[in-house]
N, C-alpha and C positions, 0 to 999 in steps of 0.2 A: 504494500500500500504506500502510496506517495505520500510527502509530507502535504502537497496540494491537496490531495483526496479526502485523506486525513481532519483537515482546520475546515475543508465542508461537511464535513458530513456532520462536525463537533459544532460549528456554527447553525446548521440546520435543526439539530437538536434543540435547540434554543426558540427557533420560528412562529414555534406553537402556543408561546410564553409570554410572545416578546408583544407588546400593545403597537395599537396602530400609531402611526408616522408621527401626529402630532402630540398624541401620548408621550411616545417614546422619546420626542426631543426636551417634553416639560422635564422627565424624569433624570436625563441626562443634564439639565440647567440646574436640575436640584443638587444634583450629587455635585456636580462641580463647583455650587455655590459652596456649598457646606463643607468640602477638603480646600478651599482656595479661602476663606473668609478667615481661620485663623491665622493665616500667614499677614493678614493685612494690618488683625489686631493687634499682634504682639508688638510690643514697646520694648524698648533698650531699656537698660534702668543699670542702675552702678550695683556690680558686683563687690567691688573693695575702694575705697576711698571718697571722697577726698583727701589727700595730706599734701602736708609740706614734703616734697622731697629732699631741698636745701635752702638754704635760708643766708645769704652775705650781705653785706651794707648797703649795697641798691639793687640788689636782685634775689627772685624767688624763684624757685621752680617748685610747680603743683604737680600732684599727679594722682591718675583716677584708671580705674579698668571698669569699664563698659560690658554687661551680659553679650553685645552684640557689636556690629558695626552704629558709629556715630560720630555723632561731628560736638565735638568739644571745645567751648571756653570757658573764660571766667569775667564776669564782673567783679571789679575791687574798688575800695578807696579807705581812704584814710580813715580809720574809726571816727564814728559820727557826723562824717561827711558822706552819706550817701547820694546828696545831689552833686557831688563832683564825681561821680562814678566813672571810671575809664574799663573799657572792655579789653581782654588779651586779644590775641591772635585766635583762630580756630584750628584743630588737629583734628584729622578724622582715626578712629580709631580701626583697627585692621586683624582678621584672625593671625594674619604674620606674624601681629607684634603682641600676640593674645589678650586684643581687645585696653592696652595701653595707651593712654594719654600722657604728656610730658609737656606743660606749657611752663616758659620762662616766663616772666615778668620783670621788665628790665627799668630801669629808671628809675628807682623807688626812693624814696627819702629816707636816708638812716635814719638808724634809732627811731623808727615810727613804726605802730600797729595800724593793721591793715587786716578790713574785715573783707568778705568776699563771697561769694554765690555761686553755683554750676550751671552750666547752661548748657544742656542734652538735646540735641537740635534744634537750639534755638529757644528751648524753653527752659524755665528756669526749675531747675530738678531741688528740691526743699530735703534737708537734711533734720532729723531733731532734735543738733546741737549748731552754737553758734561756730563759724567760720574765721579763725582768723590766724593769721604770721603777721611777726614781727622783725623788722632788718635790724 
């Protein structure tokens, strides 16, 4: 028996089961809603961090790992200046680098605290402790 012969005759078995045309394409839009919808829902969300990775007289670097791919910054500013908010650079995170973020913050004013925030594509990801380094 051919493998050709074979997938008809295994397909044909089916025929007698299978609803007519318009039926059968509702049935097919369901099932692909339903295995394709949780793919859209899931969100990134922070596996480990945020922390200081380093900390020198005008420079920070933060750093965070991502459940997934994402695109990473920070909003900072000087403790209790938060209308002077300066945003970092953005880093996308990658399974290469297993879902790691590394942003420097360069410029910073010694001897100053510095409070700060995460931004997970572009939204602002809420931690339930406060955020901050000090140069």
């Amino acid at each position: 028996m051919s493998v050709n012969t074979f997938f008809r005759m295994f397909l044909s078995s089916f025929s007698t089961n299978v609803p007519e045309p318009p039926m059968r394409f509702l049935c097919f839009a369901l099932v692909f809603v339903c295995l394709v919808q949780p793919a859209f829902t899931q969100q990134t969300s922070v596996r480990s961090g945020p922390m200081v990775g380093y900390g020198e007289m005008t420079e920070t670097m933060l750093w965070v790992q991502t459940t997934g791919p994402a695109t990473v910054h920070y909003r900072y500013w000087i403790e209790g200046e938060k209308k002077r908010a300066m945003l970092s650079k953005k880093v996308e995170t990658t399974e290469d680098a297993d879902f790691i973020a590394k942003v420097v913050l360069s410029n910073l004013k010694p001897g100053t605290r510095y409070e700060y925030e995460l931004l997970l594509n572009g939204k602002v990801h809420p931690r339930p402790y406060r955020l901050t380094f000090s140069t």
